[in-house]
Structure formats: structure tokens, C-alpha cells
N, C-alpha and C positions, 0 to 999 in steps of 0.2 A: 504494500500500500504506500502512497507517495507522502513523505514526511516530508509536510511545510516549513516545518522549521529549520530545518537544515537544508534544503532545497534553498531559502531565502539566504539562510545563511554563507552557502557557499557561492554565492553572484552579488553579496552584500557588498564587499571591496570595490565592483566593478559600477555600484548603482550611483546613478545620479541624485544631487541632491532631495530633489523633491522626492525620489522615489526610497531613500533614506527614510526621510518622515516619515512615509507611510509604515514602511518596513520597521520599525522605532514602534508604533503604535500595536504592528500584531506582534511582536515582542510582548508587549505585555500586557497585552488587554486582547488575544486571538478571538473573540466570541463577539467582540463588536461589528466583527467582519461578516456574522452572522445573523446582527439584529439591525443593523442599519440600512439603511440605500447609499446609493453614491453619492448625492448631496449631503449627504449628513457625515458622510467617511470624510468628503470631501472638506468640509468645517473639521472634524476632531483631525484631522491629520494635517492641517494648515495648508490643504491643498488644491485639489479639488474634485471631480467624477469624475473629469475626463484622464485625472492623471492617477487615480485609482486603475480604471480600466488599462491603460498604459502596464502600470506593474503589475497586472494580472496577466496581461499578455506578454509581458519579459519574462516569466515565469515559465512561458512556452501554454498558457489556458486559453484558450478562441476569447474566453471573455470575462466578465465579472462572475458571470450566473457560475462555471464552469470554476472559478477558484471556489465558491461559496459549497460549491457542494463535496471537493475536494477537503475543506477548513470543516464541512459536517461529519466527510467519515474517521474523520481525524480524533474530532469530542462529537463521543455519543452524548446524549441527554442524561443525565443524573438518573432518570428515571429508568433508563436501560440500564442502571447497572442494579437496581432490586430487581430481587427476583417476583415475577409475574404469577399469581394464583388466583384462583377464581372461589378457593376454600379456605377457610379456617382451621384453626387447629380443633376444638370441639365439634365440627360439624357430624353428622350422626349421616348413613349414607341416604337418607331419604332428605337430607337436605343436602346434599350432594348432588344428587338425582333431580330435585329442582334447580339448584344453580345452576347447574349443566344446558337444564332443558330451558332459561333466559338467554341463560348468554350464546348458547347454539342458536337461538331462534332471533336473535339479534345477528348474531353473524349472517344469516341468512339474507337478512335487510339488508344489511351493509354492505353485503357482495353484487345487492343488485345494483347498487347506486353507482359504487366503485367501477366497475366494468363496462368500458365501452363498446357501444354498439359498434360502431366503424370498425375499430380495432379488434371486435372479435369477427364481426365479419371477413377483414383481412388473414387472420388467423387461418379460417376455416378454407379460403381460398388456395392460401398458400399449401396448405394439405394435401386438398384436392389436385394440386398441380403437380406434388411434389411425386421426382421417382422411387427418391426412402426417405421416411421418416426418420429421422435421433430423437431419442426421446433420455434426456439426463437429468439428473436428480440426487442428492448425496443426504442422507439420514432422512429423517423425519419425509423431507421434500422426495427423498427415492422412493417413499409408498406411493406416492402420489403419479411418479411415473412409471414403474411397475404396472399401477392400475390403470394407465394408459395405454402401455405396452400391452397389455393381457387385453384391453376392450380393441387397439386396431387388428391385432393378430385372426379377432373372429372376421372382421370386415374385412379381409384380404390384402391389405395396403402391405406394402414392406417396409418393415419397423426393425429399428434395434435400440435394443436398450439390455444393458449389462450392469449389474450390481457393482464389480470391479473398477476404481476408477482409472486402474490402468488400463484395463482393456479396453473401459470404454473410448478413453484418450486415442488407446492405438486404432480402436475403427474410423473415431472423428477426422484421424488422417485422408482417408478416403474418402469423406461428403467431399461433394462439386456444388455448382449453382443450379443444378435441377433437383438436390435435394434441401431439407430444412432442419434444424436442431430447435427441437423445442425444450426448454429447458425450465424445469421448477424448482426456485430457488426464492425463500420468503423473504429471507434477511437482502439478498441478491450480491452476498459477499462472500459467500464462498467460493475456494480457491480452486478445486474441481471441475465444476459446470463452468466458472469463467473460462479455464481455464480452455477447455472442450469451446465456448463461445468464440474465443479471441483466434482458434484452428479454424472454424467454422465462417467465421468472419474473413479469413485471410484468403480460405479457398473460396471464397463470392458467395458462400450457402447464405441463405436468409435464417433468421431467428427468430425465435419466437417466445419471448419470456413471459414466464407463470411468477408472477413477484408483487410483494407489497408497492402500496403507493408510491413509498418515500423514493427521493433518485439515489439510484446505486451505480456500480458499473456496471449491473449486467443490465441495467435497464436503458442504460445510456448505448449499450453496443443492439441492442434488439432491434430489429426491425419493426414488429410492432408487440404490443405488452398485454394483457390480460392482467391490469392490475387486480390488487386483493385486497383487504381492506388492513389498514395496520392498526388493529385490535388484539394487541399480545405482545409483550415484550420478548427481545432476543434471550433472554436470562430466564427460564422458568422450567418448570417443576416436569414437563413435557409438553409437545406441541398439540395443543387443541384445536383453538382456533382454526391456528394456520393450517393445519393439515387440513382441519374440514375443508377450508376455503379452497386448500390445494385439490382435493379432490374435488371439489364441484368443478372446477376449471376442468378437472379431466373429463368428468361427465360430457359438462357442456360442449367440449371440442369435442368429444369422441359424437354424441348424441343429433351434435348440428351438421358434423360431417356425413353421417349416413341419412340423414331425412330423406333426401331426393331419392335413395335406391333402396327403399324397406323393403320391397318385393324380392328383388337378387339379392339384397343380405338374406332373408329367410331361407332361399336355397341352399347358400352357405352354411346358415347355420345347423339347418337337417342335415348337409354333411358331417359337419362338425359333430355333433351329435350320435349319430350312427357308430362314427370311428369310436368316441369316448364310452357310450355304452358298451364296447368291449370289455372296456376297463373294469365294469361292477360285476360285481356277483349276482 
């Protein structure tokens, strides 16, 4: 991850006065870089917006927006560093059983809101065109593409998706630009699924991230995003929320991509079927 502080640090000697100041200012006070605008940096650093943007682009950032979120994944929120529950320590499991069944039924809500139409339209497009699916995911976020992997497999589509993050590394070598990597990752900082992103990205493949709201890298490299809602902290006791919301994403892509052919998937799936009933006693 890209450390500001020494980034600044080591081009400090070379910077120009005014861009000193500014440099002076996230020295010791980094968070105002996250609460202000450019006129306002502009005043506390005796400068001004335009030459805020200037040292954000010496930096090597397209612009302001792009150090800001940079200076965010830097200090997480106070708040992400307690740990996230949705239970008490007395709770008895019938009040367990309703807390669960609020706050599940609120994620619900929240994932409608969160999720764009367009963008999951583009999703489903890109599917449809694609010649293989990737489909990546590391802990909590790998159920979720697992359970994607298992729903295209009935639909016929050609999918991979591998538990291994090595393995799945050395397939991502082989995506082209006629296939896609979809990738679900809540926190979108994980160092695996970028990592398979930034292969994917290089070979022209298009992306397609399953990720919270907030901007990440892997949301910043995606072509387009199926955000989620960020209802749960990275720190907690196991993934609830997020995975539900991970998995309704997989629902959703998997459910919108077959609509138009229910007919020839049912074919499929009496095959499918016939073979597997071997399997029972």
C-alpha cells in the first residue's frame, strides 16, 4: 500500500516553496486533507487549491480526489478499529435470532439502494459476452464466489474459480479481452483478488467488482462495480452482513444472466440431474 508519508518525504528536498507548506501541514495534521476542500487547504496551508492540486499531482495522483483516497486507506476510521457485533455478551439465543433477523432484513434494504441499475446491467452484459468467466474471492468473500462458480457451472458458461490463491493467480495469467474477472472483495483490499485484478487489467480483460461503497483499489481498477452496502466493520467477530450482501450479488448476477434462456437452462438442468442421481442410493 502506498505510504504518504515517506512518498512526501522522499521528493521533500526537491519541492518548491509553496508546495513545502502544504507538505508542513500533512506533516502534522494528515486528516485535514480529508475533511476539507481545496479552498479551505488552500487558507490552512497559506496557499491555495490550485496549488494543493499541483502537489497532488507531483506526487504522481491524476488529482486531488485520487491523493484523498490514497490519505483514506492510509487512516482507517477509529471506528474500524473496534470490533463490529451485532450481540451482547448476555444475549440469550432467541434474542440473537431477532437481532439477526433486523439487521438481515435491513441489509436487504440497503443493498437495494446501494446497487446500481446501469452498472449491474453492464455486469450482466459483460457475462453474457464473455468466453470464460474468473470468478475470485479470498475468505469470507470466496463463499460468495464459490457460490457463483457452482450457480454458472449449471448454466453452461465457462467459469473458473479455484480456492488456491496460487492457482488461481496462475490461470488469471491466461484471461484475454474476451474474457472477465469478477471479483468479490468487501473490504476491496485484499492483496489476492487485486492482485489476480491488476493480471486481468494488464491482459485488457474487463472487471467486474462485488465491493463495498467506500473507494478502494479494487474499485478504482473495475470496470464496472456492484457496490454493497458498508454496514459492518472490517474488524468483527465474523462476516454477516457482508457475506449476505456478497451473496445476493451472486444471486443477482447469476439469476439476471439466465432470465432470457429458462427454457434451455431447464434442458441443462435435467441433464444435470440424471448424471447426479447416479450419485444417491
Amino acid at each position: 500500500m502506498l505510504n504518504l508519508a515517506n512518498k512526501i518525504s522522499d521528493v521533500y528536498p526537491n519541492l518548491n516553496k509553496t508546495s513545502k507548506l502544504i507538505a508542513d501541514v500533512y506533516f502534522k495534521e494528515p486528516r485535514i486533507f480529508l475533511n476539507k476542500n481545496l479552498q479551505e487547504l488552500g487558507t490552512i496551508t497559506q496557499t491555495s487549491g490550485a496549488s494543493v492540486v499541483r502537489f497532488c499531482r507531483n506526487l504522481g495522483f491524476k488529482g486531488f480526489k485520487d491523493f484523498q483516497i490514497a490519505c483514506a486507506q492510509e487512516m482507517p476510521n477509529k471506528q474500524d478499529a473496534m470490533v463490529d457485533t451485532i450481540i451482547n455478551t448476555n444475549d440469550e439465543p432467541t434474542s440473537v435470532l431477532y437481532k439477526l433477523q433486523l439487521s438481515l432484513g435491513k441489509n436487504i434494504a440497503d443493498i437495494g439502494k446501494t446497487i446500481d441499475h446501469k452498472s449491474l446491467d453492464a455486469a450482466v452484459d459483460l457475462m453474457r459476452s464473455a468466453q470464460q468467466i474468473y470468478v475470485a474471492g479470498e475468505g469470507a468473500s470466496g463463499l460468495a464466489a464459490q457460490d457463483l462458480f457452482y450457480k454458472l457451472i449449471r448454466s453452461g458458461k465457462n467459469v473458473n474459480f479455484v480456492q488456491s490463491s496460487h492457482i488461481a493467480l496462475e490461470q488469471v495469467a491466461n484471461i484475454n479481452k474476451e474474457d472477465i474477472l469478477i471479483v468479490f472483495s468487501y473490504s476491496g483490499l485484499t492483496q489476492e483478488p487485486l492482485l489476480m485484478a491488476k493480471q486481468a487489467q494488464k491482459n485488457n480483460a474487463k472487471i467486474v467488482a462485488v465491493t463495498r461503497i467506500q473507494d478502494s483499489p479494487l474499485k478504482n481498477m473495475a470496470d464496472t462495480v456492484i457496490t454493497l452496502p458498508s454496514n459492518e466493520k472490517l474488524l468483527r467477530y465474523g462476516a454477516i452482513n457482508s457475506l449476505f450482501a456478497e451473496i445476493f450479488a451472486s444471486s443477482l448476477l447469476y439469476l439476471s444472466l439466465i432470465s432470457p434462456n429458462l427454457k434451455e437452462l431447464n434442458m441443462k438442468m435435467k441433464t444435470t440431474q440424471n448424471l447426479t442421481n447416479q450419485l444417491k442410493v
